[in-house]
MARBATOR-557918 format. One record per atom (N, C-alpha, C): residue in one letter; atom name; x, y, z. Coordinates in Angstrom, 3 decimals, always signed. Layout:
<atoms>
> a | CA | X | Y | Z
...
</atoms>
This chain:
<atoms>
> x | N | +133.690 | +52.076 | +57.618
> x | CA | +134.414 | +52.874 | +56.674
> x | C | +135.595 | +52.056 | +56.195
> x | N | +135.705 | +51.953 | +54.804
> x | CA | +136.902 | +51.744 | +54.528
> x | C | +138.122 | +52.236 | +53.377
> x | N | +139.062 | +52.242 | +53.990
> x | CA | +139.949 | +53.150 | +53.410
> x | C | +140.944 | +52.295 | +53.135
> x | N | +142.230 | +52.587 | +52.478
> x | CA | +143.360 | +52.667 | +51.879
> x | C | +144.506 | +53.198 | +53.052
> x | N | +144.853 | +54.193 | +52.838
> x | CA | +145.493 | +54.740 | +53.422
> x | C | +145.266 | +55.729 | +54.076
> x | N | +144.999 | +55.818 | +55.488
> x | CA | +144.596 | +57.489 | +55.951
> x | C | +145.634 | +57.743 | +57.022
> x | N | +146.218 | +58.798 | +56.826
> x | CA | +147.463 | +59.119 | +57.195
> x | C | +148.097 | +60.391 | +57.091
> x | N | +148.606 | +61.211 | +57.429
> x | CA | +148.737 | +62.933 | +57.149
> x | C | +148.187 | +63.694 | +56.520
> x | N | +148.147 | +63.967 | +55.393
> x | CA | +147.322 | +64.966 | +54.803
> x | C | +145.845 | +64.355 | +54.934
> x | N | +145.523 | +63.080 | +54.772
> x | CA | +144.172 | +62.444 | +54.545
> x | C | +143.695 | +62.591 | +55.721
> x | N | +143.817 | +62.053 | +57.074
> x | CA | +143.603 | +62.107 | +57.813
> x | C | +143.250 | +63.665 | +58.702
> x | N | +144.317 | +64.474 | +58.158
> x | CA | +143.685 | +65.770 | +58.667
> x | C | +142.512 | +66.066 | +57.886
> x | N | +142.619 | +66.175 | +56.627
> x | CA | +141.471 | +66.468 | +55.941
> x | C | +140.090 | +65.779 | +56.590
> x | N | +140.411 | +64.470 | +56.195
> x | CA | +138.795 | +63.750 | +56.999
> x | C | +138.865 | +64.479 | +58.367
> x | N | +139.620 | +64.848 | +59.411
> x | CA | +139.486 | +65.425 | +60.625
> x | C | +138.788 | +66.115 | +60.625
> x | N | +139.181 | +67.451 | +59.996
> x | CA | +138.784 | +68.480 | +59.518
> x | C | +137.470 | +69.040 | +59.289
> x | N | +137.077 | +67.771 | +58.055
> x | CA | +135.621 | +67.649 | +57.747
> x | C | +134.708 | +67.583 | +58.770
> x | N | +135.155 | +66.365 | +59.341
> x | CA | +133.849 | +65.750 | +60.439
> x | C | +133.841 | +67.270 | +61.702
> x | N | +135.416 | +67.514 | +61.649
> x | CA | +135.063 | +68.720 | +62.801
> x | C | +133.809 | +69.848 | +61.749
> x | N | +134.151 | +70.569 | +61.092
> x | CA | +133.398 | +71.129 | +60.754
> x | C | +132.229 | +70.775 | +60.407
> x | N | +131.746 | +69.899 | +60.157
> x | CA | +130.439 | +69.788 | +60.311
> x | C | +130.025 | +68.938 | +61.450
> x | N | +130.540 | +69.257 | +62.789
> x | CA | +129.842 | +68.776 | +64.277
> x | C | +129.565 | +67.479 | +64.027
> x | N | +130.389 | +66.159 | +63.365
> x | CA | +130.650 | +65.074 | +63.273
> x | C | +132.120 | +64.570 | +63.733
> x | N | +132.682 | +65.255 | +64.791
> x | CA | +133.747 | +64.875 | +65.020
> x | C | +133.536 | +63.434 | +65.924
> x | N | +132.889 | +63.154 | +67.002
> x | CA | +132.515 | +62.361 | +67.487
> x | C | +132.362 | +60.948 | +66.932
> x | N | +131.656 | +60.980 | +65.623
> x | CA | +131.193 | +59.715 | +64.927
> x | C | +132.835 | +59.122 | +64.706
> x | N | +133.515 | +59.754 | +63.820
> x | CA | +134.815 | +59.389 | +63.644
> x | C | +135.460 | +58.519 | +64.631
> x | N | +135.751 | +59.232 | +66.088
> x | CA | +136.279 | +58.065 | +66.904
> x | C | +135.481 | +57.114 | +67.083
> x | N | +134.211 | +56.958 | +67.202
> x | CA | +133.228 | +56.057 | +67.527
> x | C | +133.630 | +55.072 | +66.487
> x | N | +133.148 | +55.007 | +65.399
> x | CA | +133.666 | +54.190 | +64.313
> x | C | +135.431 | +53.453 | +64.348
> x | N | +136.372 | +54.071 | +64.953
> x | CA | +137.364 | +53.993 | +65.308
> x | C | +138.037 | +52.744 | +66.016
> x | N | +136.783 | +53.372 | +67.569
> x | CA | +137.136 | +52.712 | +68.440
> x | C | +136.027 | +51.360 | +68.644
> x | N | +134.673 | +51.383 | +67.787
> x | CA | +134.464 | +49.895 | +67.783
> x | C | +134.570 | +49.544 | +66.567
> x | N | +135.940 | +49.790 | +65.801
> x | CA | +136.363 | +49.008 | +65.068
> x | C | +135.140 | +48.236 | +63.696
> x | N | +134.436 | +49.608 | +63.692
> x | CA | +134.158 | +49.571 | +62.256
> x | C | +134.638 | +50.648 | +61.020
> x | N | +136.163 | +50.200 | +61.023
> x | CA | +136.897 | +50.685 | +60.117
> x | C | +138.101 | +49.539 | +59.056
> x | N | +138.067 | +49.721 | +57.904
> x | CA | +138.638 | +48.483 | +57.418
> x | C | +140.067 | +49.394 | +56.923
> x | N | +141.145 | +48.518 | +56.584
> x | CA | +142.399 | +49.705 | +56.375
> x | C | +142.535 | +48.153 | +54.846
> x | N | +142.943 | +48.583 | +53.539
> x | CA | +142.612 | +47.723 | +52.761
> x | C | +144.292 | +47.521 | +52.789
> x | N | +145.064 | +48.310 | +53.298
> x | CA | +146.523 | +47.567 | +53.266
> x | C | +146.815 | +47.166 | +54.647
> x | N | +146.008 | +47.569 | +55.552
> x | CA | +146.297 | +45.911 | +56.700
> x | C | +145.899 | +44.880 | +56.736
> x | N | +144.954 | +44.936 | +55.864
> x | CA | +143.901 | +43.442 | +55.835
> x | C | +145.061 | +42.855 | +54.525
> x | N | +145.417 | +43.482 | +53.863
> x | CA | +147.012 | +42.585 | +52.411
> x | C | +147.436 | +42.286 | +53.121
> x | N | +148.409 | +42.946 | +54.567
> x | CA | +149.759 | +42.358 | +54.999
> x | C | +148.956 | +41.514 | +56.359
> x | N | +147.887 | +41.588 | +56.506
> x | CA | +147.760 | +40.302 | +57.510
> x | C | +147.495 | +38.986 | +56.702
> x | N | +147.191 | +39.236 | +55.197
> x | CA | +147.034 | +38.065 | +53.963
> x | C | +148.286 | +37.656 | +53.622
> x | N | +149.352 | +38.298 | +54.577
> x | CA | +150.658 | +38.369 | +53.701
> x | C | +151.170 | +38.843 | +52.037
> x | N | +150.242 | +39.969 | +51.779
> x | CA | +150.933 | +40.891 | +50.650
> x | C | +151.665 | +41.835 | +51.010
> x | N | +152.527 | +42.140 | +50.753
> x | CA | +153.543 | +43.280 | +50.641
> x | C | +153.203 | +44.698 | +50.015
> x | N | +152.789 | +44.654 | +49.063
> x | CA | +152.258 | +45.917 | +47.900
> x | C | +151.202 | +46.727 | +48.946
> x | N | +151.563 | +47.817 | +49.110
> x | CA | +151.077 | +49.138 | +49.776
> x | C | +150.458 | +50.320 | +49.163
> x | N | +150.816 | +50.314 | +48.022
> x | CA | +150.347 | +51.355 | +47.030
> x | C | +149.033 | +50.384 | +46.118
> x | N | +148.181 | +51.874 | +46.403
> x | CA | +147.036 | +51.761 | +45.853
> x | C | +147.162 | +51.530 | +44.063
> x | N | +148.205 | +52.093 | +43.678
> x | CA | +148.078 | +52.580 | +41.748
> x | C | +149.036 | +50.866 | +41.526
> x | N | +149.658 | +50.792 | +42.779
> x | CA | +150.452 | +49.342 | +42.199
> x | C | +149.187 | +47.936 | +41.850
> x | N | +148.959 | +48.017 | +42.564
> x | CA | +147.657 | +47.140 | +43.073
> x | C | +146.498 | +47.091 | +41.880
> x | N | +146.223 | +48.275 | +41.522
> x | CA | +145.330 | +48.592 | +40.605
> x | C | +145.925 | +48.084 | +39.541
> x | N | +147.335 | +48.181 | +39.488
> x | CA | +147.949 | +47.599 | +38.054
> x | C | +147.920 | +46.555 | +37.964
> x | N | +148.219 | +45.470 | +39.252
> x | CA | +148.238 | +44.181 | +39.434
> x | C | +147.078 | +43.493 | +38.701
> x | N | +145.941 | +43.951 | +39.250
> x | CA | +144.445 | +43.805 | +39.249
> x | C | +143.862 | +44.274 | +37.636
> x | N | +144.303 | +45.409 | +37.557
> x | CA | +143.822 | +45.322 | +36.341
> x | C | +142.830 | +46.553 | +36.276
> x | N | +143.085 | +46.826 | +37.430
> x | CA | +141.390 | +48.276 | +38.128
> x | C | +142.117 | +49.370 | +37.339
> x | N | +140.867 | +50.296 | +37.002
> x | CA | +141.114 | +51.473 | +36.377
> x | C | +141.188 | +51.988 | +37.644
> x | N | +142.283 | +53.146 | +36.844
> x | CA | +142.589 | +54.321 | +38.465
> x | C | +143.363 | +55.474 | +37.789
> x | N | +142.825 | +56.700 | +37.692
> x | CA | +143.441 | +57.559 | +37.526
> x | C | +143.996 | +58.558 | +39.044
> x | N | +144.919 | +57.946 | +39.405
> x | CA | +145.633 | +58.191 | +40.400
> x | C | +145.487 | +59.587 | +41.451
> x | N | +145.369 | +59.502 | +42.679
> x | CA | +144.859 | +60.757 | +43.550
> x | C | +143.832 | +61.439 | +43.360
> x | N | +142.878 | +60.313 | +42.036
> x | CA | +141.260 | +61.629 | +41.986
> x | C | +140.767 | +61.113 | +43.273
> x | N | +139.712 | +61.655 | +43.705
> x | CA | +139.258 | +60.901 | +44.835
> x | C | +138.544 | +60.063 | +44.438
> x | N | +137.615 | +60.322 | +43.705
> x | CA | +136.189 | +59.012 | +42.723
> x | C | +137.172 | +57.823 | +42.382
> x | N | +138.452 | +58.341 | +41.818
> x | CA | +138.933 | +56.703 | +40.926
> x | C | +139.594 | +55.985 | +42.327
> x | N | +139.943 | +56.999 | +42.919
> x | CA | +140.890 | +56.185 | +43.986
> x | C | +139.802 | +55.304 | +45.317
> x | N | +138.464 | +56.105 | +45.488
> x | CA | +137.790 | +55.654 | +46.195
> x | C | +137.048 | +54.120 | +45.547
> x | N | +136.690 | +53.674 | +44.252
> x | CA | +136.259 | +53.265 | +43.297
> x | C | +137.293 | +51.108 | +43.201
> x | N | +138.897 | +52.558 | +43.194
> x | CA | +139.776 | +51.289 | +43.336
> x | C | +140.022 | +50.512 | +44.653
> x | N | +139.918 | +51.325 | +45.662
> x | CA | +139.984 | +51.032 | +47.060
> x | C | +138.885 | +49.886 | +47.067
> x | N | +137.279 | +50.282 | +46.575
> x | CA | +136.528 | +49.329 | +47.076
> x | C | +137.005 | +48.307 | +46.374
> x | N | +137.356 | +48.123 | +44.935
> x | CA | +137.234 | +46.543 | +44.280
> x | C | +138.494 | +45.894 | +44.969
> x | N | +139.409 | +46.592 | +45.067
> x | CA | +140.780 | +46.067 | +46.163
> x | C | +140.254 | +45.326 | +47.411
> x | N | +139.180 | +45.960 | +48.032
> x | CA | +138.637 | +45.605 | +49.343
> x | C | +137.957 | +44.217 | +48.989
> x | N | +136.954 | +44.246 | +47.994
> x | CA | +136.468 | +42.650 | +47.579
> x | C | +137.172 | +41.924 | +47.053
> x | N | +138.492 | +42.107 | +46.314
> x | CA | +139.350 | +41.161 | +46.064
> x | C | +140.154 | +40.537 | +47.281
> x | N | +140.108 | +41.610 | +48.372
> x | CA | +140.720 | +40.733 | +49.216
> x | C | +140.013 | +39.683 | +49.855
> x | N | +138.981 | +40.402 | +50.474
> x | CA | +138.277 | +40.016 | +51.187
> x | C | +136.993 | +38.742 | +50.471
> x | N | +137.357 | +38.616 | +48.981
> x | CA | +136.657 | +37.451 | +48.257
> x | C | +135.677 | +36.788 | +48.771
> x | N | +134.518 | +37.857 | +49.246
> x | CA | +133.461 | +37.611 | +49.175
> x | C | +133.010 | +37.422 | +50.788
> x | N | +133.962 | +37.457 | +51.222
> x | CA | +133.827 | +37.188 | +53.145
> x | C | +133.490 | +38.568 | +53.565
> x | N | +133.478 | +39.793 | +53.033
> x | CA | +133.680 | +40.950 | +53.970
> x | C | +132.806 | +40.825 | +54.861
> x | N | +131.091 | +40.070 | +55.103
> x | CA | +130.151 | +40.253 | +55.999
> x | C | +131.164 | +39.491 | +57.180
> x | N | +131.680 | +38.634 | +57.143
> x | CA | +132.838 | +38.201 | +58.476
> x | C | +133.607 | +39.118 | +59.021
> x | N | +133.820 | +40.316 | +57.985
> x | CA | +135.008 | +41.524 | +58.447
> x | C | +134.451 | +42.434 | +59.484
> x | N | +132.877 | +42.399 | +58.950
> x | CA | +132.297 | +43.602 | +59.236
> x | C | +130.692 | +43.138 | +60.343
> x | N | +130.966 | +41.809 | +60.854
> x | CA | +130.235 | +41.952 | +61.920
> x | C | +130.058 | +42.109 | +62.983
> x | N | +131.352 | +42.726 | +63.796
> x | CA | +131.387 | +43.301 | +64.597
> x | C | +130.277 | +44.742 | +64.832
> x | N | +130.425 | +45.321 | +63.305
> x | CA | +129.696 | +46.615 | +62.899
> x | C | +128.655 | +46.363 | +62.957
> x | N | +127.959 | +45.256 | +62.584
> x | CA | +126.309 | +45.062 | +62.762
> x | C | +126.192 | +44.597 | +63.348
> x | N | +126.859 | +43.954 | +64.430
> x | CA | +126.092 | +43.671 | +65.973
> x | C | +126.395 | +45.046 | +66.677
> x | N | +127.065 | +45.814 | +66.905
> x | CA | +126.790 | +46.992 | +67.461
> x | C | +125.872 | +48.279 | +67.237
> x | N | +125.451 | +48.253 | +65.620
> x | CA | +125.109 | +48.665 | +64.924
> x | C | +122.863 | +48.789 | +65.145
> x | N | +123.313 | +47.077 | +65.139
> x | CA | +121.678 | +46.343 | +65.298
> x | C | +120.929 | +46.157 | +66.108
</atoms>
């Protein structure tokens, strides 16, 4: 999974969800073997500063009509391949060896 920012309201919400539909479980699982990407820790371990998703998008150039979920989910991913420029299968093989 990867996200942006999940953090108070987001985070309850996704809680929320997975509780109600008897997916609460998967959540930590994913969690705790660390197949979860956070697209503003992977900037500041690149050493970027910029935290906001709509800043970023401006930087970049990404369309984003701000807090929809589609545009914001949309901008999150191309943010995620700009960082990650083409390496993400390095990010994310931890996930498919546990996975496979």
């Amino acid at each position: 999974m990867i996200y942006h920012a999940l953090k108070g309201f987001d985070w309850h919400f996704f809680d929320y969800t997975f509780r109600k539909t008897g997916l609460e479980k998967s959540i930590y699982k994913m969690f705790n073997h660390k197949c979860t990407l956070s697209t503003i820790e992977t900037a500041r371990k690149l050493g970027h500063r910029n935290n906001k998703l709509n800043e970023w998008a401006k930087t970049l150039g990404i369309e984003l009509d701000h807090h929809n979920a589609l545009s914001d989910t949309k901008a999150c991913a191309k943010l995620y391949f700009y960082l990650t420029k083409g390496k993400e299968h390095e990010i994310f093989d931890p996930f498919f060896q546990y996975y496979n």
